[in-house]
C-alpha positions in Angstrom: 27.4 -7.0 12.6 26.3 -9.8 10.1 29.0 -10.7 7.6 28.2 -11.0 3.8 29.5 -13.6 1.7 32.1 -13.5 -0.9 29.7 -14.2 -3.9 30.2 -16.5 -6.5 33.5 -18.2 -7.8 35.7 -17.0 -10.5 36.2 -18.2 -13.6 39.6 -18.4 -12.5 38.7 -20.6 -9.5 36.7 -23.0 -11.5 39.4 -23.4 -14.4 41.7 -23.7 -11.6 39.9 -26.8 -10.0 39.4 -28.5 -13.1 42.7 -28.5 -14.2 43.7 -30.1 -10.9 41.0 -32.7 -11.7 41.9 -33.0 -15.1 45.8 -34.1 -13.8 44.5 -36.4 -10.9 42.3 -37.9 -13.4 45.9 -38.5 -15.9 47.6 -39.7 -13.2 45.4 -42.1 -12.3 45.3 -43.2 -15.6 48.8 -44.1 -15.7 48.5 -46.3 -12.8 50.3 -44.2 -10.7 49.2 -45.1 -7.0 46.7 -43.2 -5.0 48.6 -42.0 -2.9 51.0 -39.5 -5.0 47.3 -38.2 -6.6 46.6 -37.6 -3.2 49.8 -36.0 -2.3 49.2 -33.9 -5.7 46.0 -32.7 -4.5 46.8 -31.6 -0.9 50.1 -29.9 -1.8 47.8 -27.6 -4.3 45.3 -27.0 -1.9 42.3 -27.6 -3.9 39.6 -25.4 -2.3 35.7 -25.9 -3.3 34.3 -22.7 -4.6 32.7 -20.8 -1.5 28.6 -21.1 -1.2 26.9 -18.6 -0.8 24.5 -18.4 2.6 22.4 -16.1 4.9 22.3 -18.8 7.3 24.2 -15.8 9.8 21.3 -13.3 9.3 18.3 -16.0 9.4 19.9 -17.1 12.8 20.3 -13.5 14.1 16.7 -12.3 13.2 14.9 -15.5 13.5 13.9 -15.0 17.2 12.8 -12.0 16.2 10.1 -12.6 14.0 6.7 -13.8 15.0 3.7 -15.4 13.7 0.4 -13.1 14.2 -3.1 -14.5 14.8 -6.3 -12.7 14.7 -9.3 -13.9 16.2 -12.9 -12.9 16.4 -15.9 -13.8 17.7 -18.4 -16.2 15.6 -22.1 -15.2 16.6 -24.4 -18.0 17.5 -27.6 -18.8 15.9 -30.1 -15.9 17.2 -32.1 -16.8 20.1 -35.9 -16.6 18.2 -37.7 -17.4 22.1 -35.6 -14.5 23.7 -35.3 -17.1 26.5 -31.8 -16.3 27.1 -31.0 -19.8 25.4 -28.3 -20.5 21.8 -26.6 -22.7 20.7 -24.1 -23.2 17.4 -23.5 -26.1 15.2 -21.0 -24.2 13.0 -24.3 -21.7 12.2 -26.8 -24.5 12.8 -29.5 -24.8 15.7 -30.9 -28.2 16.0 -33.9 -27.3 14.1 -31.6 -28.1 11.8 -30.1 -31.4 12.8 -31.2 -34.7 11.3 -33.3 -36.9 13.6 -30.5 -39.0 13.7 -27.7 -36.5 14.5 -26.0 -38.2 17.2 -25.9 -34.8 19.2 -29.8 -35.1 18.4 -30.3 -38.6 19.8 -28.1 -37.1 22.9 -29.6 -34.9 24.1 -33.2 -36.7 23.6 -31.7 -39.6 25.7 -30.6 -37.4 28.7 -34.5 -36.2 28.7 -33.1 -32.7 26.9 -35.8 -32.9 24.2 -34.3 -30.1 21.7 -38.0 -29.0 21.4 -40.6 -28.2 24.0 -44.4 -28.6 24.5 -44.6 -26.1 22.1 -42.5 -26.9 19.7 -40.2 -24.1 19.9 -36.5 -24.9 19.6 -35.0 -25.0 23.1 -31.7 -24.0 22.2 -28.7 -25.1 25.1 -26.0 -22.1 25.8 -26.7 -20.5 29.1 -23.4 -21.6 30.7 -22.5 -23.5 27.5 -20.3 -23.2 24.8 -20.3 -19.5 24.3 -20.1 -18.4 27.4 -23.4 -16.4 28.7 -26.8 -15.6 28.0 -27.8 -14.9 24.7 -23.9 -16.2 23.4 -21.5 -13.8 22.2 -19.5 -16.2 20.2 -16.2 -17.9 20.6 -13.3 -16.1 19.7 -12.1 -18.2 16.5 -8.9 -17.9 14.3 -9.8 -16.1 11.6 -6.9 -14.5 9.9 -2.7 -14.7 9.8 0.1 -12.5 9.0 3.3 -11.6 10.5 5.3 -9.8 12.3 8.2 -8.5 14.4 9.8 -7.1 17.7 10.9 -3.9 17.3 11.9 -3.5 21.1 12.7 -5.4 23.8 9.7 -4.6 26.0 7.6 -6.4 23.2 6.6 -3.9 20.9 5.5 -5.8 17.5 5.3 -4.0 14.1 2.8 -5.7 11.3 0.4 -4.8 8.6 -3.2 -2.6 9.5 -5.3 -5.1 7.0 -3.9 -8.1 9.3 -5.4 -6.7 12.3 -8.2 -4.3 11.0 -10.7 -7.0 11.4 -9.7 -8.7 14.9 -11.0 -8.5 18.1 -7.7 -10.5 19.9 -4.6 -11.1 18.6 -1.9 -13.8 19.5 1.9 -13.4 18.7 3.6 -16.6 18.4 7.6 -16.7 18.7 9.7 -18.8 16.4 10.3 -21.1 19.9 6.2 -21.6 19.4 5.4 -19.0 22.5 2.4 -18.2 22.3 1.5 -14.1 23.7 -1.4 -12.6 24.1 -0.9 -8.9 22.3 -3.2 -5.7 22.6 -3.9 -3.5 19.5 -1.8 -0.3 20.1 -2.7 1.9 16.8 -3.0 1.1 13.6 -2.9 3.7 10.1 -4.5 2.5 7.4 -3.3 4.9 5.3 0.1 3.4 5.5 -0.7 -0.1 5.9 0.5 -0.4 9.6 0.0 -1.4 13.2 1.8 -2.0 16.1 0.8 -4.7 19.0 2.3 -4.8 22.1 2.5 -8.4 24.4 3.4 -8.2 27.9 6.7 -10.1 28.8 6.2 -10.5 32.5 10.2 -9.0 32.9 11.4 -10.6 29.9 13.0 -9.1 27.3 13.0 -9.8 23.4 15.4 -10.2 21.1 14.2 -7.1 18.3 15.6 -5.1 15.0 16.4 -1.9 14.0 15.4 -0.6 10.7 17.8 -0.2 7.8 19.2 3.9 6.4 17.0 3.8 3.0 20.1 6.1 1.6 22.2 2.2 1.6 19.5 0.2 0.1 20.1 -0.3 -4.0 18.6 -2.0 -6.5 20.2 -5.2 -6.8 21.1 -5.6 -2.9 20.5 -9.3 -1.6 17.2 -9.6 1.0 16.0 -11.8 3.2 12.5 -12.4 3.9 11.1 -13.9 7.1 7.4 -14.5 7.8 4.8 -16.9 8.2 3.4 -17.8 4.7 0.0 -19.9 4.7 0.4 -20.2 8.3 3.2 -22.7 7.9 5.1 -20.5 10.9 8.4 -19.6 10.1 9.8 -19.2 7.0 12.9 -18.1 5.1 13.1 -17.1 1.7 15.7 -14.4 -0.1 16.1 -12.3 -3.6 17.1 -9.0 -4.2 15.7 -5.4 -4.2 14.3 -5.4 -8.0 13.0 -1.5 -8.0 12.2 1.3 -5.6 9.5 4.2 -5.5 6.9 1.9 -6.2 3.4 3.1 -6.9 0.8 0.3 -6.7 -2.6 2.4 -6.9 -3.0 1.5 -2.7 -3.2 5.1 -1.4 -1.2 8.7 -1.6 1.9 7.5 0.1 3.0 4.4 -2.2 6.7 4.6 -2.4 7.6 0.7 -2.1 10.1 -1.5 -2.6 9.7 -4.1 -5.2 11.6 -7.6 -4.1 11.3 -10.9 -5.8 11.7 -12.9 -2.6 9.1 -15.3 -2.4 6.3 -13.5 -0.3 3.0 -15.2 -0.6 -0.5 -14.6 1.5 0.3 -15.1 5.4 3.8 -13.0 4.5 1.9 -9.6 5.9 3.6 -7.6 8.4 6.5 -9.4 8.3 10.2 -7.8 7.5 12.4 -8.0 4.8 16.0 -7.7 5.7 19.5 -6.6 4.4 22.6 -8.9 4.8 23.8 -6.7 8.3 20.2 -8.0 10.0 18.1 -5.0 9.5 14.6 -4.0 8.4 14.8 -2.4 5.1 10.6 -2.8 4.2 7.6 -4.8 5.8 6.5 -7.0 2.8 2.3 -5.9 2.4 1.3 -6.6 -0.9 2.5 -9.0 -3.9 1.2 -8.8 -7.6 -0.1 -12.8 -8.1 -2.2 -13.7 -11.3 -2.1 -17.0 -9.7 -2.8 -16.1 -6.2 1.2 -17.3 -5.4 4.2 -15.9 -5.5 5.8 -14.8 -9.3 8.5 -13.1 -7.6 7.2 -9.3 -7.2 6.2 -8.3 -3.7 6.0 -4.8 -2.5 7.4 -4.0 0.9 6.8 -0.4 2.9 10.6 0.8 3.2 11.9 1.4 6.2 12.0 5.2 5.8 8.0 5.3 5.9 7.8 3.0 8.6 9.8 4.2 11.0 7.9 7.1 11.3 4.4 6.0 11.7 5.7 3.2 14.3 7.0 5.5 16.3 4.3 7.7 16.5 1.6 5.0 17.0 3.5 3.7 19.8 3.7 7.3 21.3 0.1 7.4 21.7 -1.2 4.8 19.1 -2.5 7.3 16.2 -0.3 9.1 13.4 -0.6 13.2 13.2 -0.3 14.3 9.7 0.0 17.8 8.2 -2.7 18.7 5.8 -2.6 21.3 2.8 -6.2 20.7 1.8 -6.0 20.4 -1.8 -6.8 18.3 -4.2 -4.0 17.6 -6.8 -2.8 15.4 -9.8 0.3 14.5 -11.8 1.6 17.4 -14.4 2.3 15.6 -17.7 4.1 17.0 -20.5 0.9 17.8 -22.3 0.0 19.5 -18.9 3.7 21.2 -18.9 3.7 22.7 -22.2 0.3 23.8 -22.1 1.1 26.2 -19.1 4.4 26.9 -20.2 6.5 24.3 -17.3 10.2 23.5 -18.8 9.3 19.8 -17.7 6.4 17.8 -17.0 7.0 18.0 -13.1 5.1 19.3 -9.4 2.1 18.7 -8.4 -1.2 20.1 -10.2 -3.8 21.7 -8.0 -7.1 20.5 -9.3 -9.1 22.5 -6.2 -8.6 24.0 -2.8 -11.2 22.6 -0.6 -12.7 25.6 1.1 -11.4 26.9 4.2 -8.7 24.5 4.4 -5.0 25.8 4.5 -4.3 26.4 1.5 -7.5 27.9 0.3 -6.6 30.8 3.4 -3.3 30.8 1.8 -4.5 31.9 -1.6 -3.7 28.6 -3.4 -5.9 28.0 -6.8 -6.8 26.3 -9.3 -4.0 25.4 -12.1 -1.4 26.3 -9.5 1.0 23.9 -9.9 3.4 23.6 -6.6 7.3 23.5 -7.8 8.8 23.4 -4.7 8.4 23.1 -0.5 10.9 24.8 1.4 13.3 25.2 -1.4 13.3 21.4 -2.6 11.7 20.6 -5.6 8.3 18.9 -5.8 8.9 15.6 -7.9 5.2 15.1 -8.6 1.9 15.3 -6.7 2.8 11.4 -4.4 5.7 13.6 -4.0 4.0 16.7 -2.0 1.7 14.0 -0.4 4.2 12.2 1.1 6.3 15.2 2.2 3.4 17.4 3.3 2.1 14.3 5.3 5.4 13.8 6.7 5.2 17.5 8.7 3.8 18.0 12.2 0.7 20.5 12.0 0.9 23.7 12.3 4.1 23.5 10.8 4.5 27.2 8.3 5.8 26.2 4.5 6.9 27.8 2.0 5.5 26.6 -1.2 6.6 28.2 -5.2 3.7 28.2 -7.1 3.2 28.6 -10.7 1.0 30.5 -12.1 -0.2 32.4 -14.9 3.2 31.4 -16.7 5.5 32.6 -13.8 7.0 31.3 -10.3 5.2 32.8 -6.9 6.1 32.1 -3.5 3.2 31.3 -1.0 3.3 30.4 3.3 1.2 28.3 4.3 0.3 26.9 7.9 -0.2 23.8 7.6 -3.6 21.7 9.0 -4.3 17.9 11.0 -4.9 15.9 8.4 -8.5 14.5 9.0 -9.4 10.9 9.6 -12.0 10.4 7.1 -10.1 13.2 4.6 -8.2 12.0 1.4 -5.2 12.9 1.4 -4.3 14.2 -2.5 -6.6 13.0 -4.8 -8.8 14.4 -7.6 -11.4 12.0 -6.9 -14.7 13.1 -5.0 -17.2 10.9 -5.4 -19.6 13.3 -3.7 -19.7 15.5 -6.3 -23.8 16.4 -7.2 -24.5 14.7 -10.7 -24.7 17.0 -14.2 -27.7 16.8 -16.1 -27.1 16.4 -20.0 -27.7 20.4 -21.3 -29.5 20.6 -24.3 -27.4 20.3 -28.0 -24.9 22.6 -28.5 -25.0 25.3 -31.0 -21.5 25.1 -32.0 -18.8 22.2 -32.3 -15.4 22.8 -31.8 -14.3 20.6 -34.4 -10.6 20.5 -34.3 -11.0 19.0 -30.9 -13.6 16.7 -31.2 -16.1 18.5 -28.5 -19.2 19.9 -28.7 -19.9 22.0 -26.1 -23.4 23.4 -24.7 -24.6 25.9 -21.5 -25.1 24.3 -18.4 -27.4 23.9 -16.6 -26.5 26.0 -13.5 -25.1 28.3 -16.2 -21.3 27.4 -14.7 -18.9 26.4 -17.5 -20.1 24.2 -20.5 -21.5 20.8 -20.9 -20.0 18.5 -23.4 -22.9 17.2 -25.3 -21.2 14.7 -28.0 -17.6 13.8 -28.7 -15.9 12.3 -31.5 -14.3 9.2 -30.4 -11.4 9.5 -32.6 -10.1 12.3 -31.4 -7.5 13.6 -29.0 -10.1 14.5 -26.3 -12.0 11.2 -26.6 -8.5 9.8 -26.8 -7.7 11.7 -23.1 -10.8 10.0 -21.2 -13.1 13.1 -21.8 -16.6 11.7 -22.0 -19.9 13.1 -23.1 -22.1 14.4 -20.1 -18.9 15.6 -18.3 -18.5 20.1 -18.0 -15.5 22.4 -19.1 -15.3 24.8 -16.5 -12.4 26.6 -17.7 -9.7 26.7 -20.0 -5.5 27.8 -19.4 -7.0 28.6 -15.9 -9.9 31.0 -17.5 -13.5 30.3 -16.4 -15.6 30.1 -19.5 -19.4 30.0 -20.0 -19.5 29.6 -24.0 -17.7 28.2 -27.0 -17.0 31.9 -28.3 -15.1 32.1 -24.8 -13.2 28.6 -25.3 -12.0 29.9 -29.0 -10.8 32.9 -27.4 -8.4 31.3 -25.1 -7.5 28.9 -27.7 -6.2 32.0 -30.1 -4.3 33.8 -27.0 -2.4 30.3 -26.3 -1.7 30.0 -30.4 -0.7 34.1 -30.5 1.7 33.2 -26.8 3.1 30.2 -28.8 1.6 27.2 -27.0 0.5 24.4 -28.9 -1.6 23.1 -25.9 -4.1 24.3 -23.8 -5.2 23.2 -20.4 -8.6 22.5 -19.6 -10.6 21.7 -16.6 -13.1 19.1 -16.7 -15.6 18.3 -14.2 -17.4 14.9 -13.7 -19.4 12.8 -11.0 -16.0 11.9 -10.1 -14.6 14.7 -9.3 -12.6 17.6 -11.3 -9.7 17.1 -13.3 -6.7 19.0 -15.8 -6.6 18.0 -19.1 -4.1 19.1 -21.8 -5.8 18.7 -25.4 -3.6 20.4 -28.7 -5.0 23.6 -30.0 -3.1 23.6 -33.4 -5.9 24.2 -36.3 -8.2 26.3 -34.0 -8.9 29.5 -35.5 
């Protein structure tokens, strides 16, 4: 086990020293000889403050760590004769070349005119420098990240958009080793991949990750990667927040560190003072395309996971509810009567997925899964993605102003499926409806028939008001209100008095766009 350090020096310590100074320095002024001050000196001890270091961990993990390169393969120029010829010039032919490129005046002096009798470019590649007829391309360098063993058979963990684009991939060890590594899996949902480079025998020195329970905000890190392929590099900071949500996908939950991570830092791990892997750095918020000391790592808890299935049999099995959902805000909560702006909001159950056979609808907001509560809708992505399908929850739902329970068998999550999101960019397109023969004033809509005669199209809005205010836009549909389907403005107002006469000072309604559909909470005070 790595040993912290003792911190910084007390004020005590410091005082303590320069008083000792301070007398050496009056002794010395009284021409006492040198070698009573330094009798003085050694029969106080003077100690210099302890200095801080992670020089223990660095030299633990270092061997460890590993740089990653991606290559791919470069086409050459296209073979226009479909004489099996090609040749590349980094993308030029020699049609291209000056008459007084030297590889021009080469290959004109060895009786390899460039051009033949009919002036068609001849261009050189058969057994040249790509390799075979027609040329595939070299395999060329063309991206870096990092990484890490994370067993001693050479199992490497780094980031999916290091790899995503590669076609080989070589791990180089902190001794300059270079391995050849095969793609195992990657999830891009997650932002990881795991290589794997054969040892011949040998064993690697590897980490274990970190318990997420120990890991604080505040807690000294230790970053390790290979920052604009420089190859090895240290840098440290603390842990500055936790449960990050950086817009990357339905399971952002990251730790925020201001250790120095810049591009070339992907993949690689962040550690705690004991050596361990408490998050794989993947992302840093740069204005200047540097570091300014936020980074986002995945946290151990997420990773662990995910690795372990993709090196079971390189894919990651997720359970799958099959509804679209979004955050409940307090404007959300009181319309629908919630004690607290918590859950996660179901926008739409996607037909004949899980929870559409389990009865879920929409407005259901989900409180709870298996007796926990639901924090919010990353929450019940996180948590329901966590869970092997076929697994049977048991979700409390509420609806209609009142707590329900509902089972649900859970689904395989699909490749190509979002995971929880109210975004569906599929969705057909509304045509405008003609003007609306009533405005609902107090809240700035006015509101028309549809076209397919489902819900109402908004036909103008006032853009100083509390629905213009909430992103509703004109040319968008309300397709119903408090959970009510409604095909007029007579049906709107009537839903609008029931919430005023049930004491509710919002109301919730749906709104449907190109985008997708979505809850919004607009206040219903004035409406008559």
């Amino acid at each position: 086990m790595l040993k912290n350090f003792n911190g910084r020096p007390s004020l005590a310590t410091v005082l303590k020293a320069s008083t000792v100074a301070g007398i050496a320095a009056a002794v010395l002024a009284t021409g006492v000889p040198l070698e009573i001050t330094r009798s003085y000196a050694e029969a106080v001890k003077v100690q210099a403050p302890a200095v801080p270091s992670f020089a223990n961990v660095v030299d633990a993990v270092s061997p460890a760590v590993v740089s990653v390169r991606v290559e791919n393969r470069v086409n050459p120029v296209a073979d226009n004769n479909n004489d099996g010829f090609s040749f590349d010039f980094n993308g030029r032919g020699f049609d291209d070349l000056p008459d007084d490129h030297p590889l021009k005046r080469f290959f004109k002096q060895f009786g390899q005119d460039p051009n033949d009798q009919q002036g068609h470019s001849r261009r050189f590649g058969q057994n040249g420098p790509n390799g075979g007829p027609g040329g595939k391309g070299r395999l060329r360098p063309v991206a870096q990240g990092s990484g890490f063993f994370i067993s001693e058979d050479g199992y490497i963990v780094t980031n999916n958009h290091v790899v995503s684009d590669g076609q080989a991939f070589v791990a180089v060890t902190n001794d300059g080793t270079e391995l050849d590594a095969k793609l195992i899996g990657k999830d891009p949902r997650t932002d990881l991949a795991v290589l794997k480079v054969d040892g011949k025998g040998k064993k690697f020195t590897y980490v274990n990750w970190a318990d997420d329970n120990n890991v604080r905000v505040g807690d000294w890190v230790v970053a390790v990667g290979n920052p604009f392929g420089l190859g090895g590099t240290v840098t440290a900071g603390i842990v500055s927040a936790r449960g990050r949500d950086i817009g990357s996908g339905p399971y952002d939950d990251y730790l925020q560190v201001d250790a120095a991570v810049n591009r070339g830092n992907s993949g690689g791990p962040t550690f705690n003072l004991s050596g361990e892997v408490v998050g794989i750095n993947t992302a840093i918020f740069s204005p200047s395309g540097g570091s300014v000391g936020i980074a986002f790592a995945i946290p151990a808890s997420t990773a662990r996971d995910v690795v372990a299935d993709l090196m079971k049999d390189g894919q990651v099995s997720r359970g799958w509810l099959g509804v679209q959902i979004q955050p409940v805000t307090k404007d959300i909560a009181e319309s629908i009567g919630l004690s607290e702006p918590s859950g996660a909001l179901v926008v739409a159950p996607q037909a004949g997925s899980p929870g559409d056979k389990a009865g879920m609808k929409a407005g259901d907001v989900v409180t709870a899964l298996n007796g926990e509560t639901i924090k919010d809708a990353r929450d019940l992505s996180r948590r329901i993605g966590a869970m092997q399908p076929g697994s049977k929850v048991e979700l409390s739902v509420w609806r209609a102003g009142k707590a329900q329970p509902l089972t649900v068998e859970l689904g395989t999550l699909p490749i190509d499926q979002k995971d929880a999101s109210a975004d569906d960019n599929n969705q057909p397109q509304q045509p405008e409806a003609p003007a609306s023969e009533k405005a609902l004033a107090d809240l700035g809509l006015t509101v028309g028939p549809s076209d397919d005669g489902k819900g109402l199209a908004i036909t103008d809005i006032d853009p100083n008001s509390d629905a213009a205010d909430k992103g509703i836009k004109e040319g968008e549909k309300i397709t119903s209100v408090n959970n009510q389907e409604v095909s007029s403005a007579d049906d709107i107002v009537k839903v609008l008095n029931q919430a005023k006469k049930d004491g509710r000072t919002r109301a919730l309604f749906q709104i449907q766009s190109n985008e997708g559909s979505r809850f919004v909470a607009l206040p219903i005070n004035g409406q008559g």
